[in-house]
C-alpha positions in Angstrom: 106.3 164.7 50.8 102.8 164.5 49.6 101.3 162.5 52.7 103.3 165.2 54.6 101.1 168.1 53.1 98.1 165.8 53.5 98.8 165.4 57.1 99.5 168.8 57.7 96.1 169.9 56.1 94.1 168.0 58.3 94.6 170.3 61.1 95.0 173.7 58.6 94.8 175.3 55.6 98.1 175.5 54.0 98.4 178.7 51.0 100.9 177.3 48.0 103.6 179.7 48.6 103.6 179.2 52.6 103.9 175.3 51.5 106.2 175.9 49.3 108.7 177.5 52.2 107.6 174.7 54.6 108.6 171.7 52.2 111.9 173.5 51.1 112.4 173.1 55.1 111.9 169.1 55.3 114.6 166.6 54.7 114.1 163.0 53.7 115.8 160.3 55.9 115.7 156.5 56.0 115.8 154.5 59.6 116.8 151.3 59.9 114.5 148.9 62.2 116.3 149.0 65.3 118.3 152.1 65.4 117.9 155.0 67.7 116.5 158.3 66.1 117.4 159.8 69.7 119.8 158.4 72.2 119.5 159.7 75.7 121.4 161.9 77.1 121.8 163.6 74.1 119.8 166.8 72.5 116.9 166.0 70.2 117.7 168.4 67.2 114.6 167.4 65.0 111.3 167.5 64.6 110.1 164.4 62.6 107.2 163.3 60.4 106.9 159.6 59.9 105.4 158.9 56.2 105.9 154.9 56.7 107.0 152.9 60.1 106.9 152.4 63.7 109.0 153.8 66.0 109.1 153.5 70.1 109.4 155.7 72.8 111.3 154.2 75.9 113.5 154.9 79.1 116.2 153.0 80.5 115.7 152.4 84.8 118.3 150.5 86.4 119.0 148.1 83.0 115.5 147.8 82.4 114.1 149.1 79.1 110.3 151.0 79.6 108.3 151.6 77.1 106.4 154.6 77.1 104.1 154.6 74.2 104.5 153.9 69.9 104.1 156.3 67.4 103.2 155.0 64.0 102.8 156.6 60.6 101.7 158.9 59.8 102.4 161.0 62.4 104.6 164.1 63.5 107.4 163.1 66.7 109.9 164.4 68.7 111.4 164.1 72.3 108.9 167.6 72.7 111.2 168.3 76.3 114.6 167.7 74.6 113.2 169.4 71.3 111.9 172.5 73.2 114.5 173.4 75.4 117.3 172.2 73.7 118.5 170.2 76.6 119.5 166.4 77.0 116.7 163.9 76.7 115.9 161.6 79.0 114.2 159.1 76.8 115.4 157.0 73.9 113.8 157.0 70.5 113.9 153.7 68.1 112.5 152.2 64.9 110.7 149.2 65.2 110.5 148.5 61.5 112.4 150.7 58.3 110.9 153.9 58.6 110.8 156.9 56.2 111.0 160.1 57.9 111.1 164.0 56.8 113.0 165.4 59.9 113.3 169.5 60.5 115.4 171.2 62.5 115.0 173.2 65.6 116.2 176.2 64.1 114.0 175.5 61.2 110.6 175.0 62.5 111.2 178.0 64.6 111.8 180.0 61.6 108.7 178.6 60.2 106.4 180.4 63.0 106.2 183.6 61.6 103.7 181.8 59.2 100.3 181.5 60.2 99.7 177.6 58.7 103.0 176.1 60.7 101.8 178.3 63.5 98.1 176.7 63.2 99.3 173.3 62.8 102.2 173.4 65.2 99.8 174.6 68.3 96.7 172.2 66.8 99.1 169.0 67.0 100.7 170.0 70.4 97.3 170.2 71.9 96.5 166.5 70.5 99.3 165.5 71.6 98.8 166.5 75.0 95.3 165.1 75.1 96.9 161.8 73.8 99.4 161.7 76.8 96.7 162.5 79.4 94.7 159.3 78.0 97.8 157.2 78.1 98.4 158.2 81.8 94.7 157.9 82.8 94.6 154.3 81.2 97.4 153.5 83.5 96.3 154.5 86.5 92.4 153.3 86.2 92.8 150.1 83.3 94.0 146.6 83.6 97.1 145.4 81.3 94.1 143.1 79.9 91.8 145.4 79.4 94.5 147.8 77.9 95.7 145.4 75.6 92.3 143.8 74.6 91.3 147.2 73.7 94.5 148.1 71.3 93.5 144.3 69.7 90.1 146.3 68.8 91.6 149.5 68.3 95.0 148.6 66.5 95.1 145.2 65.6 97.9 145.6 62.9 99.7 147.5 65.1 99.9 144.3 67.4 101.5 142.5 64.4 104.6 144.8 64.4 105.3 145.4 67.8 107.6 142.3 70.0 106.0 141.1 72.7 108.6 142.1 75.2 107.8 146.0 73.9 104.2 145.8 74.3 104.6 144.2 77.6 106.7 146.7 78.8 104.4 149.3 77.5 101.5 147.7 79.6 104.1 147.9 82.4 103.5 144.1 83.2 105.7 141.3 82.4 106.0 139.2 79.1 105.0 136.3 81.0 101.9 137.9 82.0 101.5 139.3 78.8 101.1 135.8 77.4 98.9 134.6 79.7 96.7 137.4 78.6 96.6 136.8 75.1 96.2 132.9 76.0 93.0 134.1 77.9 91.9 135.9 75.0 92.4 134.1 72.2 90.0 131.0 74.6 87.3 133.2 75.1 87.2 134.6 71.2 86.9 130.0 71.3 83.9 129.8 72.8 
C-alpha cells in the first residue's frame, strides 16, 4: 500500500486523514500471468493500481488478438470507457506476468471525490493518460514498426524482456515474422 501512497503523491499532496479514507478504500488482489482482469463484453467494475507486473490491453477482430498498448507497474488502469459509464467493454484486459494489484470500485472512487487529493490526483492522471494515448496514436500513424520498436529497446528495454513476441508484434500492428526480421536487423547493425 505504501508504493500506492507514493504514486499517488507524485501528482498531489495527500493530508493523513484524507489517506487514511483513501487506503481504507483499496483492496489487495493477486493476478495470475495470463488471466483476464477484464473480459469483453462485460462491465469494468474497478479501478486498479498495479504495485508489481505487466498487464496488456487488447481487442479481439475477427479471431485476431490486437494489442493496443502495456501498462506496467507502477501504474493506475482501467477500461476508462467501460469504467466511466458503466457499460460493456469492448477491450480485454490480461496479465502478462503475476501481478499485485489494489483494485477500487466504481462506487468507491466516486465517493472518494468529494476530497480534494483523489480529486487532484484523479483529474492529474486522466490528463496523462490522455496525453499518453495521443502519443501512442501519433506514433502510429507517422513511425515505422522499426523505428517504434527500436525506440522502446532505448526506452524500455526490460520491458522487451517480459512481453512475447507475438504481443509486441501485434502491438506494432505488424506481423511476428516481420517483427523478427526487425530485431535481426538490429541486433547486425549494434555488430558493426
Amino acid at each position: 500500500m505504501n508504493t500506492l501512497k507514493q504514486f499517488i503523491e507524485r501528482y498531489t499532496i495527500i493530508p493523513l486523514n484524507e489517506w487514511a479514507e483513501i487506503s481504507s478504500c483499496f483492496e489487495k488482489r493477486i493476478i495470475d500471468k495470463d488471466e483476464l482482469v477484464l473480459e469483453a463484453g462485460k462491465i469494468c467494475k474497478y479501478l486498479y493500481f498495479v504495485e508489481s507486473g505487466l498487464l496488456r490491453f487488447y481487442i479481439n477482430r475477427n479471431g485476431n488478438d490486437i494489442t493496443k498498448f502495456f501498462t506496467e507497474a507502477p501504474y493506475f488502469f482501467t477500461s476508462q470507457l467501460s469504467f466511466n459509464s458503466q457499460q460493456p467493454a469492448s477491450e480485454n484486459i490480461q496479465a502478462i506476468e503475476t501481478c499485485v494489484v489494489y483494485q477500487i470500485s466504481f462506487q468507491q472512487s466516486n465517493e472518494l471525490f468529494k476530497l480534494k487529493s483523489w480529486t487532484d490526483f484523479a483529474r492529474k492522471i486522466t490528463q496523462e493518460v490522455q496525453f499518453l494515448t495521443e502519443e501512442i496514436l501519433e506514433q502510429l500513424q507517422t513511425e515505422t514498426a522499426e523505428f517504434r520498436y527500436e525506440k522502446m529497446l532505448i526506452n524500455h528495454p526490460e520491458l522487451l524482456q517480459k512481453i512475447p513476441l507475438k504481443y509486441l508484434a501485434s502491438y506494432l500492428a505488424i506481423a511476428p515474422q516481420s517483427l523478427s526480421r526487425i530485431r535481426k536487423k538490429l541486433q547486425e547493425k549494434r555488430r558493426t
